[in-house]
MARMIRO-579670 format. One line per 2 residues: number of its first residue (from 1); for each residue x, y, z of N, C-alpha, C. Coordinates in Angstrom, 2 decimals. Last residue first. Example, Ala and Ser with C-alpha at 12.3 -4.5 7.8 and 13.67 -1.06 7.14 Angstrom:
// MARMIRO-579670
2) 12.85:-2.25:7.08:13.67:-1.06:7.14:12.90:0.03:7.87 | 13.19:-5.69:7.80:12.30:-4.50:7.80:13.20:-3.30:7.80
This chain:
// MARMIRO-579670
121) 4.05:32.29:3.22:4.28:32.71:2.13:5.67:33.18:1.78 | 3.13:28.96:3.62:4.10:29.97:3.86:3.44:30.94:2.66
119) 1.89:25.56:4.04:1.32:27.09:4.17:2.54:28.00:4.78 | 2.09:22.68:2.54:2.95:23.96:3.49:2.09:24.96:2.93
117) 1.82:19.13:3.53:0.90:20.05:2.91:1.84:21.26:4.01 | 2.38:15.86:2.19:2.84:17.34:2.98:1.92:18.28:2.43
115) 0.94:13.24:3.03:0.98:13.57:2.16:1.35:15.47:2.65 | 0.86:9.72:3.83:0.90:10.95:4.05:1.11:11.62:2.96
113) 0.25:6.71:2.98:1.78:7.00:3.80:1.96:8.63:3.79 | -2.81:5.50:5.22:-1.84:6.02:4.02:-0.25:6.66:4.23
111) -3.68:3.10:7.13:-3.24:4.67:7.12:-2.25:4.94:5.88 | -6.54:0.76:8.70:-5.37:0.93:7.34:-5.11:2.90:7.35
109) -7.78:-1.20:10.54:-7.36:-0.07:10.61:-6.51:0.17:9.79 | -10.52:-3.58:9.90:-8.72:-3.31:10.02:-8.72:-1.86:9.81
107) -13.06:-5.65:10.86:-12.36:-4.68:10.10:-11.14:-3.98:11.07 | -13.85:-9.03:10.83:-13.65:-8.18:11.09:-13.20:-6.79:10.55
105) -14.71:-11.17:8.68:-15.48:-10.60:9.42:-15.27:-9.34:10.41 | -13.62:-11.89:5.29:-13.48:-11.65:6.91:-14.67:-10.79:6.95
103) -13.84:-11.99:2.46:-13.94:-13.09:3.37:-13.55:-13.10:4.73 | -12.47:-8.38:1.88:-13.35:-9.78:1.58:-12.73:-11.13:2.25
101) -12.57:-6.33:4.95:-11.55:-7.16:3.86:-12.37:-8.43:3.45 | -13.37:-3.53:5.92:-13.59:-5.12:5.76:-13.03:-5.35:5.01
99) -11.74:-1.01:7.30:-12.15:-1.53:6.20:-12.41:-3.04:6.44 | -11.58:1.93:8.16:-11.60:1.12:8.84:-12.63:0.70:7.40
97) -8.65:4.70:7.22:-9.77:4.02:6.42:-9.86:2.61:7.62 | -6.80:7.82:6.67:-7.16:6.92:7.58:-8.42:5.99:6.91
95) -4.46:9.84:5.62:-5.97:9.16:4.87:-5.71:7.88:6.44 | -2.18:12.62:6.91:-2.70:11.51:6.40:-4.02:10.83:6.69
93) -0.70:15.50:6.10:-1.81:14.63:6.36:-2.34:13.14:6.15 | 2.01:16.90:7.45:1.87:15.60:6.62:0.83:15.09:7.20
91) 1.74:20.83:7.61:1.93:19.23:8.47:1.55:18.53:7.18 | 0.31:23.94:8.37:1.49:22.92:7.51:1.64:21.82:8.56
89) -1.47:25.23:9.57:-2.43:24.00:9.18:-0.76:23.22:8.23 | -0.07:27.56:10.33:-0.11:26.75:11.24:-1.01:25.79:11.21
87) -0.56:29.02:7.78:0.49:28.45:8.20:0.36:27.81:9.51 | -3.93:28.38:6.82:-3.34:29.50:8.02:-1.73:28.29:7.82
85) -6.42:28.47:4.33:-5.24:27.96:4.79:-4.53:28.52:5.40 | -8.97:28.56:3.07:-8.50:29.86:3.96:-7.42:29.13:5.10
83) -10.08:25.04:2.74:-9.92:27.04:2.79:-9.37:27.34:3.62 | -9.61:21.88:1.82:-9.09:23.00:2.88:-8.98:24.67:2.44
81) -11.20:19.03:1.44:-11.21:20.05:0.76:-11.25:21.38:2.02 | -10.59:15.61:1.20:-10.49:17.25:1.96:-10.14:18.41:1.43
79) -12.13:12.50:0.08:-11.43:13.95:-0.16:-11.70:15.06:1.18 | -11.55:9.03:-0.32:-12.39:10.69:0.38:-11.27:11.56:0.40
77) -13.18:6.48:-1.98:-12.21:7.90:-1.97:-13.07:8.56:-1.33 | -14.45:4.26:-3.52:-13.31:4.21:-2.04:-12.47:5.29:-1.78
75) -16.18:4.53:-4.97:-14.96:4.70:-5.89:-13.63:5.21:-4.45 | -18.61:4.84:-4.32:-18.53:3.91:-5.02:-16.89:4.06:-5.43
73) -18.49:6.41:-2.30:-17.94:5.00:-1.85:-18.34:4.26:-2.52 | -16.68:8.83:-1.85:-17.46:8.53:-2.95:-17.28:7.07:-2.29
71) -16.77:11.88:1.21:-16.69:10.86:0.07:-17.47:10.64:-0.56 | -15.14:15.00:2.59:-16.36:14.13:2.00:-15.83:12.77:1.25
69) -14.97:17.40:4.82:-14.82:16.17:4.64:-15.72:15.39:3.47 | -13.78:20.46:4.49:-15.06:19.58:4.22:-14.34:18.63:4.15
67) -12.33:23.53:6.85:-12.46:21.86:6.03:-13.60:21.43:5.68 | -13.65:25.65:8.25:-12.99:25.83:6.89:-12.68:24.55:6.02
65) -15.74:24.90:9.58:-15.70:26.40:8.93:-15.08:26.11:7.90 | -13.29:23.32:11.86:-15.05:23.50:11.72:-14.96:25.06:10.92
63) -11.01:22.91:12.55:-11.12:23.29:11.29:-12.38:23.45:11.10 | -10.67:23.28:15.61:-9.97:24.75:15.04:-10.43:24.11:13.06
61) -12.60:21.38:16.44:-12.65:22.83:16.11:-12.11:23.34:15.66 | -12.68:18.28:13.79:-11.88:18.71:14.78:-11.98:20.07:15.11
59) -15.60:17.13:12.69:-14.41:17.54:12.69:-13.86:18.18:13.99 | -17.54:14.44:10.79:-17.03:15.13:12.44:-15.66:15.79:12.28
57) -20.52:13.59:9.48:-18.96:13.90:9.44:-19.02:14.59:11.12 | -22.31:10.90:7.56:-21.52:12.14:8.70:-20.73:12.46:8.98
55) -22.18:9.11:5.70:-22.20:10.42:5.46:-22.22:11.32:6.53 | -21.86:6.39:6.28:-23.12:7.30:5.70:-23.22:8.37:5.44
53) -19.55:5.73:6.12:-20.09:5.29:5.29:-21.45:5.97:5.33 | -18.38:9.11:8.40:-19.20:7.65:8.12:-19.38:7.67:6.87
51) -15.68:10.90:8.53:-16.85:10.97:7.79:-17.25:9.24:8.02 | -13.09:13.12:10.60:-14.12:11.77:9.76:-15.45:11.77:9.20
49) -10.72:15.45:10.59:-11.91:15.23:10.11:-12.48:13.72:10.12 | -8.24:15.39:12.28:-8.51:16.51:11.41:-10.11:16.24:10.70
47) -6.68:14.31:14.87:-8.00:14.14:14.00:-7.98:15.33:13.45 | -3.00:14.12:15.62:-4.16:14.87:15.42:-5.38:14.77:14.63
45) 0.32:12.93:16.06:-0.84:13.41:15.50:-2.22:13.58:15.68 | 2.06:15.47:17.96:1.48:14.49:17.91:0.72:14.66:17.03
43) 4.78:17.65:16.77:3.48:17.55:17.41:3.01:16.08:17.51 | 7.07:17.84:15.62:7.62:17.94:17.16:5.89:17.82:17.50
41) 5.37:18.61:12.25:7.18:18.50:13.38:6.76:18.68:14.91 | 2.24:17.42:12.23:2.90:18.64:12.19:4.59:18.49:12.94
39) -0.19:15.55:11.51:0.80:15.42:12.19:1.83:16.72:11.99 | -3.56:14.94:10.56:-2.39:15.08:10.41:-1.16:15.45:11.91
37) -5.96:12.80:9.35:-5.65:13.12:10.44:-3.76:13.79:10.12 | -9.25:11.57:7.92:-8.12:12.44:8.02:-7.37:13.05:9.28
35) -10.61:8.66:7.48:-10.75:9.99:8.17:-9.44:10.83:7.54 | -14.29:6.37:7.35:-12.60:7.15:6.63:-12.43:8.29:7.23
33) -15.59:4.38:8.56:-15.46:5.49:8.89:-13.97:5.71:7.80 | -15.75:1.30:6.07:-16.76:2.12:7.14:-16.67:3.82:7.51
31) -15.60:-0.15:2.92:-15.45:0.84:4.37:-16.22:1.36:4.88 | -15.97:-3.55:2.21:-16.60:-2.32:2.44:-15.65:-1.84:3.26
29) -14.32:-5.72:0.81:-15.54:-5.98:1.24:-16.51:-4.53:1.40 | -11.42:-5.13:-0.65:-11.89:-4.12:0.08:-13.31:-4.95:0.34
27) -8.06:-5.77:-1.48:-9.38:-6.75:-1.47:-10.60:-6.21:-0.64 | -7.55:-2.67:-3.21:-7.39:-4.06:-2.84:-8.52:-5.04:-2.43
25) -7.65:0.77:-2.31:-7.71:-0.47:-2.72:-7.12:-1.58:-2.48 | -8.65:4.01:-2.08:-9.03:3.19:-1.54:-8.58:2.02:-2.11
23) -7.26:7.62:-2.25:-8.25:6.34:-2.98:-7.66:4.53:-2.25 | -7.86:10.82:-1.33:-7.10:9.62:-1.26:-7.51:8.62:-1.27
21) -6.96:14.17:-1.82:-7.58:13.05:-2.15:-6.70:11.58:-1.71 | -7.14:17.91:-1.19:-6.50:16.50:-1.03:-7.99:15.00:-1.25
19) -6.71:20.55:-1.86:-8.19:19.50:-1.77:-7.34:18.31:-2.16 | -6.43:23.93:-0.67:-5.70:23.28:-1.30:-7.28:21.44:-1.14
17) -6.24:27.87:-1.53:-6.53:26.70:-0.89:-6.62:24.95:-1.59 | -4.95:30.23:0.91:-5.28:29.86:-0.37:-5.93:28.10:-0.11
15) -3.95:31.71:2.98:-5.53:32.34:2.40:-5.96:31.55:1.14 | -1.15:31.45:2.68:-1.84:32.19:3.26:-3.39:32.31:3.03
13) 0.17:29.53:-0.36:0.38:30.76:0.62:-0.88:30.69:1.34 | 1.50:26.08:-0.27:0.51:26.99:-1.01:0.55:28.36:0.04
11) 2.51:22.62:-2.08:2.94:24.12:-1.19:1.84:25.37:-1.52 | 0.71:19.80:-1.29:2.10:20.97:-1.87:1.84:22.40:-1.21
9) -1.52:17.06:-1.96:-0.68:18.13:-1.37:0.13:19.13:-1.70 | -2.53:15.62:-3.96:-3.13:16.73:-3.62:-2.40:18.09:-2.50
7) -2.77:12.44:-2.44:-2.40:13.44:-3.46:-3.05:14.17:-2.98 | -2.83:8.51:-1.67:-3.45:10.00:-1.02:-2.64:11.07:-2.21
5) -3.85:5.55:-0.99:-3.33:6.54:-1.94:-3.41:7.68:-1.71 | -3.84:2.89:0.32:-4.73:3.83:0.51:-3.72:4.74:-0.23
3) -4.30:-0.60:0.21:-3.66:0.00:-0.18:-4.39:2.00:-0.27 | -4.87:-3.77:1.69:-5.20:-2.76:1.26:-4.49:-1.57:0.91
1) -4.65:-7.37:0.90:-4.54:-6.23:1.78:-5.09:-4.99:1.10
């Protein structure tokens, strides 16, 4: 199976800014789209960014400007890297990954177990 790792979260004020990571493993064949998506109290969760194995990305408007999505896919990690952090970006983000698993043919939807991220001051 697979195992998705995420860090980088915690507490941070107003205008500051924070770059979450989250690494990839197990019996992995390849990933395809990795994403980020978070969840906020009493909200549904929410796309916050994806990126293709090739390198495109797509984000959600209210973060166009201030998130980068990116990865390494020699080293099954993608990172978010968040400016100019508004208290109403606090929520538990979590790593999303559609992955082949060696000796299959299909790919699986795998979600990390989150990671808090607070904007107060």
């Amino acid at each position: 199976q697979v195992q998705l790792a995420e860090s980088g979260g915690g507490l941070v004020q107003p205008g500051e800014s924070l770059r979450l990571s989250c690494a990839a493993s197990g019996s992995i064949f390849s990933i395809n789209a990795m994403a980020w998506y978070r969840q906020a109290p009493g909200k549904e969760r929410e796309l916050v960014a994806d990126i293709a194995r090739s390198g495109t990305t797509n984000y959600a408007d209210s973060m166009k400007g201030r998130f980068t999505i990116s990865r390494d896919n020699a080293k099954n990690t993608v990172y978010l890297q968040m400016n100019s952090l508004k208290p109403e970006d606090t929520a538990v983000y979590y790593c999303n990954a559609r992955v082949r698993l060696i000796g299959y043919s299909s790919v699986y939807n795998y979600w990390g177990q989150g990671t808090q991220v607070t904007v107060s001051s």
